[in-house]
C-alpha positions, 0 to 999 in steps of 0.5 A, a space after each residue: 133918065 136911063 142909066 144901065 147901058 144894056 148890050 148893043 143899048 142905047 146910052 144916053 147919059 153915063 150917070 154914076 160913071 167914070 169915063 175915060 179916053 185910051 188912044 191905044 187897043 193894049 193899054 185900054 185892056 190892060 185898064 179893063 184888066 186892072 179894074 177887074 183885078 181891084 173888084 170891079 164887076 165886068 158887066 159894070 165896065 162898058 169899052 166903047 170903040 169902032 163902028 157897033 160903038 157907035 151905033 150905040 151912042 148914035 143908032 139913029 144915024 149921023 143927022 138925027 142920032 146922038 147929038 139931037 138924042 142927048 140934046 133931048 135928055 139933057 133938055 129933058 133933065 134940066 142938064 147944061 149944055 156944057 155936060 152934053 158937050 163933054 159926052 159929044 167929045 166921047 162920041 167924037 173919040 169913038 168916030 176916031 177910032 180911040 177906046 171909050 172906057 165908062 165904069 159904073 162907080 157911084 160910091 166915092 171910093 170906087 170912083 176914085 179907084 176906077 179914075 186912078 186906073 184910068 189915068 195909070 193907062 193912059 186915058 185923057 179926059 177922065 171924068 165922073 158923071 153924076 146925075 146932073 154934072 160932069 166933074 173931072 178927075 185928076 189922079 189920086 195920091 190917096 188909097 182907095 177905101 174900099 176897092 183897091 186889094 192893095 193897101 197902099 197907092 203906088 206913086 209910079 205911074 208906070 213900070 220904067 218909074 219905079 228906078 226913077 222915083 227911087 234915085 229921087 227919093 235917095 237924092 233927096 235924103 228921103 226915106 219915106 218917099 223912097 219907102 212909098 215905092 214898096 208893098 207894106 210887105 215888100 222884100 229888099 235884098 241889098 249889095 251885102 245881102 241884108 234881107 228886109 221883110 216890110 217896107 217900115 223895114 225898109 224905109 228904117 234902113 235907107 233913114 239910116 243908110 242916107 243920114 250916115 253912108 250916104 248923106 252926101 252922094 248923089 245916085 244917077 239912074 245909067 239904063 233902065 230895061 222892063 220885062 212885063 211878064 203880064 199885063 199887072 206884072 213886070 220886072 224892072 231891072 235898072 243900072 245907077 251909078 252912085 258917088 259921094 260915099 261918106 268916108 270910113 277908116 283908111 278910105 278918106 274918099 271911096 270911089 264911085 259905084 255902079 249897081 244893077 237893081 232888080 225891081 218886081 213890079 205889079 200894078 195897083 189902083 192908081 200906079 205900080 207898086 214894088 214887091 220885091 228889090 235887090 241891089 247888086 254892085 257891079 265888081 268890073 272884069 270879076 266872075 264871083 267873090 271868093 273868101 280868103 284866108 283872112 275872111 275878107 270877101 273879094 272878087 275872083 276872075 278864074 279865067 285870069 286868075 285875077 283877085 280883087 
């Protein structure tokens, strides 16, 4: 059975091939895009879509073409019939007008990989073909072995995610899921500036912050807005409205909060993960902080000349 697609070749059966359906023209090149940027060789990835597609996989024409042809390699090979119709549902995908993306992936770790980036763009239908079957693939939670350059599989299956999963995590009082959300590396800046450089950082100041400030207040996610600055990269910028803070001193029952959180972005096997975040309060009708003569910070409108 042949199983190397050549240029304008003939494909008739995708072995050790990951295969996907991706409705739309900017989401298929951004999977391409991503599954170069994790190590994958471009001539391994094959893009099928419009009328030249087609004659790929039907370049005899409609009444002896692709579905006599596979039909005969299957046949041929001992193949069921159930995996000749899943290949005739790409064919039918192609006929209207959706991306077919097949990527050479035999080893396990970079079929899982390529299935992952798959379904974070989009793509029904997604799939391995080995020598004699067709098995399905649904998203991973694990990381790649080998592949990924990333050393963690975000759980955001797009940008706009990342907030959402954020203000679950944190109304949950879970500090490792929340954590999951950044780079091993990540930066976090919070609304006093305390600046934490990795996520074990990170997850070990929200343990704390969920157990003793707010173990009992609910965050609710107001607006979210992304900028993608590529097609791997975006920023996130959120708006959250946080009550229930624990009490302390002379406040026996704080007031709530409205922040904005800034949330860099990229795209990683399987999801998007967070690089960097910063947290800022929102201090209504001020312009800046200003430090008084006692030390104490608090918020400055020099228009009205106003001081919190």
């Amino acid at each position: 059975m042949n199983t190397t697609p050549t240029e304008r070749g003939f494909i008739p059966y995708p072995t050790n091939r990951v295969v996907g359906t991706i409705a739309d023209a900017a989401h298929a090149y951004a999977a391409v895009t991503a599954l170069v940027a994790v190590g994958f060789d471009r001539t391994s990835i094959d893009v099928l879509h419009g009328d030249e597609a087609l004659s790929r996989l039907d370049p005899e024409g409609a009444e002896h073409g692709v579905l006599e042809r596979l039909q005969r390699s299957l046949l041929r090979t001992g193949g069921p019939v159930e995996e000749f119709q899943h290949l005739m549902r790409h064919v039918d995908d192609v006929r209207a007008g959706r991306f077919v993306v097949m990527v050479l992936a035999p080893a396990l770790s970079a079929r899982t990989a390529a299935a992952d980036i798959l379904n974070a763009h989009g793509a029904d239908f997604v799939g391995f073909y080995g020598r004699w079957a067709w098995q399905e693939i649904t998203p991973s939670s694990s990381e790649p072995d080998s592949i990924a350059t990333s050393t963690a599989t975000g759980p955001a299956g797009r940008p706009a995610d990342v907030p959402r999963l954020f203000v679950e995590a944190w109304n949950e009082r879970d500090p490792d899921a929340l954590a999951a959300l950044f780079d091993t590396d990540a930066e976090f800046v919070n609304v006093t500036g305390r600046w934490w450089h990795d996520r074990a950082s990170i997850r070990q100041a929200h343990a704390y912050g969920l157990a003793r400030i707010f173990n009992a207040s609910t965050l609710t996610l107001d607006e979210v807005r992304v900028k993608a600055l590529s097609g791997d990269v975006a920023i996130v910028h959120a708006s959250m409205t946080l009550q229930g803070q624990t009490a302390i001193a002379a406040i026996g029952q704080p007031g709530s909060r409205q922040t904005i959180f800034s949330f860099v972005v990229h795209r990683v096997a399987g999801g998007w993960m967070c690089a960097s975040a910063q947290n800022t309060d929102v201090v209504p009708q001020m312009e800046t902080n200003v430090i008084g003569d006692d030390g104490v910070i608090r918020g400055a409108n020099y228009r009205t000349g106003r001081v919190s």
